[in-house]
C-alpha positions, 0 to 999 in steps of 0.5 A: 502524555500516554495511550488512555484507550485502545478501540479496534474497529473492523469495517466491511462493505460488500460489492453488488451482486456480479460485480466483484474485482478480479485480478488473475487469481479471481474475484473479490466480493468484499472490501474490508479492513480494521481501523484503530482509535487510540486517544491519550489522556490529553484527548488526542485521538490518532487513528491507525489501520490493520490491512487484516481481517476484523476478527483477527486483527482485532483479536490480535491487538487485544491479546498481544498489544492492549497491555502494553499499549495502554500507558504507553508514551506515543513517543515511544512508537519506533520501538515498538517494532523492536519489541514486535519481534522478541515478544511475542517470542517465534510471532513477530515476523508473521502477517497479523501481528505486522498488520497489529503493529502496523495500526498501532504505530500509524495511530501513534504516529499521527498523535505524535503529529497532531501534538507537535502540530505538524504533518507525520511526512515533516516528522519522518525527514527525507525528501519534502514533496508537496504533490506526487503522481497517483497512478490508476490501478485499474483494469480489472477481471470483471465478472460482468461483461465489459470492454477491457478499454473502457476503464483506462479510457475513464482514467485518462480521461480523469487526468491521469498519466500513469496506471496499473493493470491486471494480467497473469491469465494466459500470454495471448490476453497478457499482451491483448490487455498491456496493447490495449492499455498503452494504446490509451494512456500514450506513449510517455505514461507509466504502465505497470503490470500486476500478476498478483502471484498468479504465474510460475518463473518460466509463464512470468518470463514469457510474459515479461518478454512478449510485453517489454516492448510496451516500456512497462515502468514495472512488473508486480509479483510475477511469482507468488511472494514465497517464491523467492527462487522464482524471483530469482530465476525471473530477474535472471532473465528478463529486462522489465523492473520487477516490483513487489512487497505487498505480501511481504512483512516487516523488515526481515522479508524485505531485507531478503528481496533487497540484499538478493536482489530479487526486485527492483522496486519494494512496495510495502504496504503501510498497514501491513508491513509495520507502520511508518516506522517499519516502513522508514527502516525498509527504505533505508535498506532499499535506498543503501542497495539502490532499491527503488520504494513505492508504497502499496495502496489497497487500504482504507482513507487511513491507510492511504493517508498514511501511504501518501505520508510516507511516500512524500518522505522518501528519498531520491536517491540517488536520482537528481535533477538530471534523471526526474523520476516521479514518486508514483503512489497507488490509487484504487479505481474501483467503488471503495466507501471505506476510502472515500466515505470515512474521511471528511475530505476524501483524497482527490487524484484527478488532473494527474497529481495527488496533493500530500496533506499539510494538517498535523498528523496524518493530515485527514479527519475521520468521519466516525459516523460513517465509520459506525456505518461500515462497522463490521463487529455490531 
């Protein structure tokens, strides 16, 4: 069996007019992503995703990847990440050609699983879980005026226990927003924070400090992610877990925040930091540190698939019975069709609990028509 063909596909939607995401850094009036059809020449079909912008994602994959790719045995997919980093020579640790990488290793994986007729989670080992706890990622900066309670208040109302919230403004409406969002989700739910980068070491302290009270499960990219003092600087001082690895790339980058301790859980992103198998490497290092690892989500319906995959597979190390902790994976609240349209069976995280996929492979089935619908490159 080899790799016949080889289709980047970018996608795109656009938000309504005024109502943009925002986080601490500004709004986003765009979701868009880069899917990858690879087919081998038996007709199986796996599909992969690059969390990078259309045209240079798929010009990466083009220029650095299609030769190899084509003939290629799926089997051989770990060291593709090997190779990433030696050829092309000075390129491999860079964000696009992670993100290329990343699709092309996700594809391959859920060829590999819809051969031997099993779910990538079982492939990857570790840990069996069969349901793990999505947490809301809400509580946006919004362009239109909106009471900040009203979208945790739709969280717990759709059952979830656990959630995310922006902040990173200013301490006053940092601490407004987390008391806000506390009072609502109650006492024994998760709360994470996310500044999105957006403050310097000392702001990132304070805030941390005004908020501990709350019992914040973790605080997200305090510092901007090339701030790795800074992130030393805030670990010094502060008590909250600090949490990040979206912005991060391949083995290299997260190997720093682990062996310096610069962070308490990583958080790679399964379409930017190298795949699964990238990704199953980054755990290992986390988990021999004692690390924590939750995956990050801001994806497609692939790219989640392949998040809930992975986070299924994690170890708990070196939790046991005795101190539960959930695997706690991301669930983007906002209108995403690139999510829920494409896949014929969208993922469903109300009442609490996300159910990890037992068909073969990346357990989704891609709807292509809707993919031709949010194609971004016609």
């Amino acid at each position: 069996m080899e790799i016949a063909s080889i289709e980047p596909i970018p996608l795109s939607y656009s938000l309504p007019a005024g109502e943009g995401l925002g986080d601490a850094r500004g709004f986003g009036h765009e979701r868009a992503t880069t899917l990858l059809r690879l087919e081998t020449d038996t007709g199986v079909v796996g599909w992969g995703e690059a969390f990078a912008p259309g045209p240079i994602a798929s010009a990466t994959i083009e220029e650095l990847f299609r030769d190899d790719v084509l003939g290629m045995d799926p089997y051989a997919v770990e060291s593709l990440a090997e190779r990433s980093y030696a050829d092309p020579y000075h390129f491999g640790g860079s964000a696009f050609v992670q993100s290329a990488v990343s699709a092309i290793d996700l594809a391959c994986w859920d060829i590999i699983g819809k051969t031997v007729g099993k779910p990538v989670h079982t492939l990857l080992g570790g840990t069996e879980r069969t349901t793990l706890t999505p947490y809301a990622s809400t509580m946006y900066f919004t362009e239109k005026d909106r009471p900040i309670e009203e979208p945790m208040r739709e969280a717990v109302e759709a059952g979830f226990t656990a959630a995310k919230i922006k902040i990173g403004t200013t301490l006053e409406e940092d601490v407004e927003r987390v008391r806000t969002a506390r009072g609502i989700l109650g006492e024994d739910g998760h709360l994470m924070v996310d500044v999105n980068g957006n403050y310097r070491p000392d702001q990132a302290i304070r805030t941390a400090k005004a908020i501990e009270e709350y019992d914040i499960t973790w605080i997200e990219e305090p510092v901007p992610p090339e701030n790795l003092s800074g992130y030393r600087e805030v670990k010094q001082h502060v008590d909250v877990p600090i949490a990040a690895g979206e912005a991060h790339f391949g083995r290299f980058e997260f190997k720093r925040l682990v062996d310096d301790r610069l962070v308490d859980v990583v958080q790679p992103n399964l379409a930017r930091c190298g795949g699964l198998s990238e990704a199953r490497t980054i755990a290992k290092l986390a988990s021999a540190e004692n690390v924590g690892v939750r995956p990050h989500i801001w994806n497609s319906g692939v790219g989640l698939a392949a998040a809930v995959q992975f986070a299924a597979s994690v170890p708990d190390y070196p939790n046991t019975r005795n101190v539960p902790e959930p695997m706690l994976v991301e669930f983007d609240r906002s209108d995403n069709p690139l999510r829920d349209g494409i896949l014929e069976a969208p993922f469903d995280p109300t009442g609490g609990s996300l159910d990890v996929p037992q068909e073969p492979g990346l357990g989704i089935t891609v709807d292509e028509d809707t993919v031709e619908t949010y194609r971004a490159d016609d």
